[in-house]
C-alpha positions as CSV (number, residue, x, y, z in Angstrom):
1,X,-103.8,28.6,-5.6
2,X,-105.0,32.1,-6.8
3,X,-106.0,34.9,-5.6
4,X,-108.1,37.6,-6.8
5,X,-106.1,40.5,-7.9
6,X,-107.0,43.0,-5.4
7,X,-107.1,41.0,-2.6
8,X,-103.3,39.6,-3.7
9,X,-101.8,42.9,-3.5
10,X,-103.9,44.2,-0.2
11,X,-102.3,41.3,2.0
12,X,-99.0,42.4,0.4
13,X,-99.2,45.7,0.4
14,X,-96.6,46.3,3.3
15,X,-93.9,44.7,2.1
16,X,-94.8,45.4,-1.6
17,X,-91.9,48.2,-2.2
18,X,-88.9,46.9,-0.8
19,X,-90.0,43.4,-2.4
20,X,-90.3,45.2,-6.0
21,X,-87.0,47.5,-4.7
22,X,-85.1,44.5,-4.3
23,X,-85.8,42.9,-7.8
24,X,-82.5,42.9,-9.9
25,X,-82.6,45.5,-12.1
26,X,-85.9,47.4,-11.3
27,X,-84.7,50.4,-9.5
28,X,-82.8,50.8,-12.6
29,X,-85.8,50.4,-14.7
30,X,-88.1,52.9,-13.0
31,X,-85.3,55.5,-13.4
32,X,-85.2,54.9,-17.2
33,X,-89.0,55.0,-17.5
34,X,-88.6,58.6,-15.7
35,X,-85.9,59.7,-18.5
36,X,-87.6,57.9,-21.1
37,X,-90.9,60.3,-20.8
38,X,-91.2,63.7,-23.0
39,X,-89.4,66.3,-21.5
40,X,-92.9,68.5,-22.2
41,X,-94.8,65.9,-19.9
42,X,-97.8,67.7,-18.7
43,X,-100.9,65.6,-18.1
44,X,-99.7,61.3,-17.3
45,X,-101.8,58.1,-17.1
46,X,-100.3,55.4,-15.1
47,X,-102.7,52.1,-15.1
48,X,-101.9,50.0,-11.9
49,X,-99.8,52.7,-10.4
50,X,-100.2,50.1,-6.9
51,X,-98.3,52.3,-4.5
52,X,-96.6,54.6,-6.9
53,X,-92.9,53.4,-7.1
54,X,-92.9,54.6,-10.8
55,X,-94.1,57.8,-9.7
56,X,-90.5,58.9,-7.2
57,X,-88.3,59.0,-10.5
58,X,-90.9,60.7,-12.7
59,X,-91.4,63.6,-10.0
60,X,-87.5,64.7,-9.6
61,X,-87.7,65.2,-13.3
62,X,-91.3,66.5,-13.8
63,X,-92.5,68.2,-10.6
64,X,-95.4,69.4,-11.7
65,X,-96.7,66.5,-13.9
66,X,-100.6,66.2,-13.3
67,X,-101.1,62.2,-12.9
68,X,-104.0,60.2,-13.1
69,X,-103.5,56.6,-11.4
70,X,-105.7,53.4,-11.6
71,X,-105.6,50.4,-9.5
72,X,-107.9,47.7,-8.6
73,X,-106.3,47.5,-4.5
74,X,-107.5,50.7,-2.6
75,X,-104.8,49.6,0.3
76,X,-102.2,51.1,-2.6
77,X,-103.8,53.5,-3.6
78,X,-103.8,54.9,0.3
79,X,-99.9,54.1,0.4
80,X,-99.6,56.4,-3.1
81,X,-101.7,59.3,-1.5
82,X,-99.5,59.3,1.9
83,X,-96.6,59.3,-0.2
84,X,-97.7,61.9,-2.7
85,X,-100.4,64.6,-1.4
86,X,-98.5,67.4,-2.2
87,X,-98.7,66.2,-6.3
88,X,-101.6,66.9,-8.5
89,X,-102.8,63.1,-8.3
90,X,-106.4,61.9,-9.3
91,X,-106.7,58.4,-7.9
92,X,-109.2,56.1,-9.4
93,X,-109.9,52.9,-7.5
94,X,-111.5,50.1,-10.8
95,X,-109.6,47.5,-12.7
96,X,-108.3,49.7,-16.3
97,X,-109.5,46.7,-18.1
98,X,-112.2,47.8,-20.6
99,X,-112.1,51.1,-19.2
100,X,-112.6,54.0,-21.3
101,X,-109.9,56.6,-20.2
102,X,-111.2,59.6,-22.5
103,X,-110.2,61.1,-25.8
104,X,-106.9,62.8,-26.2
105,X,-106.4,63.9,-22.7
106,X,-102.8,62.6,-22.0
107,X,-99.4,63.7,-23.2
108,X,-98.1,60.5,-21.9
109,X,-99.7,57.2,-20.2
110,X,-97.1,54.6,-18.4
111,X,-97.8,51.2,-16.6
112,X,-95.0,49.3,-15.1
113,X,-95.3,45.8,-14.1
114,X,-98.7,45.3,-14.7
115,X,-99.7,43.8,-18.1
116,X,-98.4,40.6,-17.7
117,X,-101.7,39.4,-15.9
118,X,-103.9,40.1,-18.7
119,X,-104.7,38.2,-21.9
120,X,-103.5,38.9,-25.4
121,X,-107.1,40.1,-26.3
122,X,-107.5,42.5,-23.1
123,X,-104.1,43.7,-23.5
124,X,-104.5,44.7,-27.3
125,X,-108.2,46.6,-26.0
126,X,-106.1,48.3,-22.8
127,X,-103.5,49.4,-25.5
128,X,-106.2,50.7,-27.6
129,X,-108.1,52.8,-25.6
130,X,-104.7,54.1,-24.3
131,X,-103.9,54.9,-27.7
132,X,-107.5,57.0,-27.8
133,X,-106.5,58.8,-24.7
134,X,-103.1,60.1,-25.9
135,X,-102.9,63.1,-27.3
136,X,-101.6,63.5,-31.3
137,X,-97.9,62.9,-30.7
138,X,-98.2,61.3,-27.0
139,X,-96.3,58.3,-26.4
140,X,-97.2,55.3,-24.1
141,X,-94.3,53.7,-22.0
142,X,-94.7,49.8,-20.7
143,X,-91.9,48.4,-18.5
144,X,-92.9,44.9,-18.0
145,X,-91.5,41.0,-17.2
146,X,-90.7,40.0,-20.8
147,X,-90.1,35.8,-21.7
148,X,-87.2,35.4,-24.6
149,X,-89.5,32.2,-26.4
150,X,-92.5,31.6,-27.8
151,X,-92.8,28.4,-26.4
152,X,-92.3,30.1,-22.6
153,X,-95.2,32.7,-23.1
154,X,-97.1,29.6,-24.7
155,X,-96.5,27.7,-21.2
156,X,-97.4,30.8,-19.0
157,X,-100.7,31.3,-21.1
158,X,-101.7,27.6,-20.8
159,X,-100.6,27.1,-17.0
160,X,-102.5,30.1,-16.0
161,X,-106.0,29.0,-18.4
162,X,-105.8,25.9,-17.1
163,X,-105.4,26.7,-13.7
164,X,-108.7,29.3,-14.2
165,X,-110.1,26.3,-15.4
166,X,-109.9,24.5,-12.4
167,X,-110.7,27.2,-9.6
168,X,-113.9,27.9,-11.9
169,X,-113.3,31.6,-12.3
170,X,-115.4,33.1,-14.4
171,X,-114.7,35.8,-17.4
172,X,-113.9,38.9,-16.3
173,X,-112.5,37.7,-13.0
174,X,-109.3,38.7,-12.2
175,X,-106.7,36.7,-10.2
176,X,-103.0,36.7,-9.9
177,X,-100.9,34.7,-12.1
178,X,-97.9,36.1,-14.1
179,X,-98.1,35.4,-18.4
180,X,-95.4,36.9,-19.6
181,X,-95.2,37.5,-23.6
182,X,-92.1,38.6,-25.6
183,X,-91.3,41.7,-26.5
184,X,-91.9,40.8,-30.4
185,X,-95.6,39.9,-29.3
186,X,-96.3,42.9,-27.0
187,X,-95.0,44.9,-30.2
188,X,-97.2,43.3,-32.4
189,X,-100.7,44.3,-30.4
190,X,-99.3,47.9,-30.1
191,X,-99.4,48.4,-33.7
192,X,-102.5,45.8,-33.7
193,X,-104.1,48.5,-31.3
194,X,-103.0,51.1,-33.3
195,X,-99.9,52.6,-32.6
196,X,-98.0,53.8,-35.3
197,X,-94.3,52.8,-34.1
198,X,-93.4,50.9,-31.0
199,X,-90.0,49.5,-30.2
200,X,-87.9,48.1,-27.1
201,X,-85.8,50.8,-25.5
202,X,-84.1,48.6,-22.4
203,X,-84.0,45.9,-21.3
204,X,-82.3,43.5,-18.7
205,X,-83.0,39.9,-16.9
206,X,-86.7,39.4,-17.8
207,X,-87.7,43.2,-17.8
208,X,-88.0,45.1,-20.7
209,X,-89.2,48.9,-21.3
210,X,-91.2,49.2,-25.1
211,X,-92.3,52.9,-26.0
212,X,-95.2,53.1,-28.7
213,X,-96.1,56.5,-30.0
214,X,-99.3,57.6,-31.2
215,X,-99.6,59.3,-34.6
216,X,-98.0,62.8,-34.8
217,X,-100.9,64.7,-36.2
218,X,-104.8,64.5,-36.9
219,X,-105.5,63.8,-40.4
């Protein structure tokens, strides 16, 4: 059965971190997304921040970091802001699907866990208006499930159409199903978006960490 998205994650929301906490290999992961980030780190984008796990290991090491977070489930959002309200946070409740998140106003933008609920086509136009809202030289870090075949991200994709098929949802609904892509694929729509290099920093189980970087100057 699915869910919509938001209402997914506001019936989980209490149990949500020590869930994700006790995932092999993710409290790993968010401390590598932290180290992975420019040292110079001022202004951050993190699309589906939910209740800000990302956010613990990215403060030790960047204190001051301005962030701007976007997620569809106000419930965690709230969590983030409990957590966090001594940060310089700028919490936007929306889906970042077709959202336009500015011109050159990040050094950085993250997500983490997230993309592998959209399409390929709303992926590639997320990673493109991220692109847009780097600054020259900014980089954009994506720690995400990963599948190792084509044929498994093929299954994903068709379970979950067909499965939108049947509840009737309509474009531009969102609901929760997981379609994982490889890493080769998610590499490809970063440079399809854009990007002028992208490549897969970590990985372990069926999580994997790609950094793609945005053209070093303004032609």
């Amino acid at each position: 059965m699915l869910e919509r998205m938001e209402t997914f994650f506001a019936n989980r929301v209490d149990a949500y971190e020590e869930h994700m906490k006790s995932i092999d290999g993710l409290l790993e992961a968010y401390a590598e997304m932290a180290r992975t980030l420019p040292t110079n780190v001022a202004t951050l984008l993190d699309l589906g921040c939910g209740t800000g796990l990302e956010l613990e290991e990215i403060f030790k090491l960047h204190q001051n970091v301005k962030v701007t977070g976007i997620d569809i489930t106000r419930e965690m959002l709230e969590k983030l802001r409990e957590k966090y309200n001594d940060k310089q946070i700028e919490l936007i409740c929306a889906s970042y699907v077709d959202r336009d998140f500015g011109l050159e106003s990040f050094d950085a933008a993250i997500s983490f866990k997230t993309m592998h609920h959209l399409t390929r086509e709303q992926k590639r136009n997320v990673y493109s208006a991220v692109r847009r809202a780097l600054k020259p030289g900014g980089c954009y870090i994506e720690c995400d499930y990963m599948v190792l075949t084509q044929s498994e991200e093929d299954r994903y994709f068709a379970e979950n159409r067909n499965l939108r098929e049947s509840h009737g949802a309509a474009d531009g609904e969102f609901y929760h199903y997981d379609a994982p892509m490889t890493v080769e694929n998610n590499i490809r729509l970063l440079y399809a978006a854009g990007f002028k290099s992208a490549e897969a920093v970590w990985s372990r189980n069926c999580a994997a960490i790609v950094v793609a970087k945005k053209v070093e100057c303004i032609s």
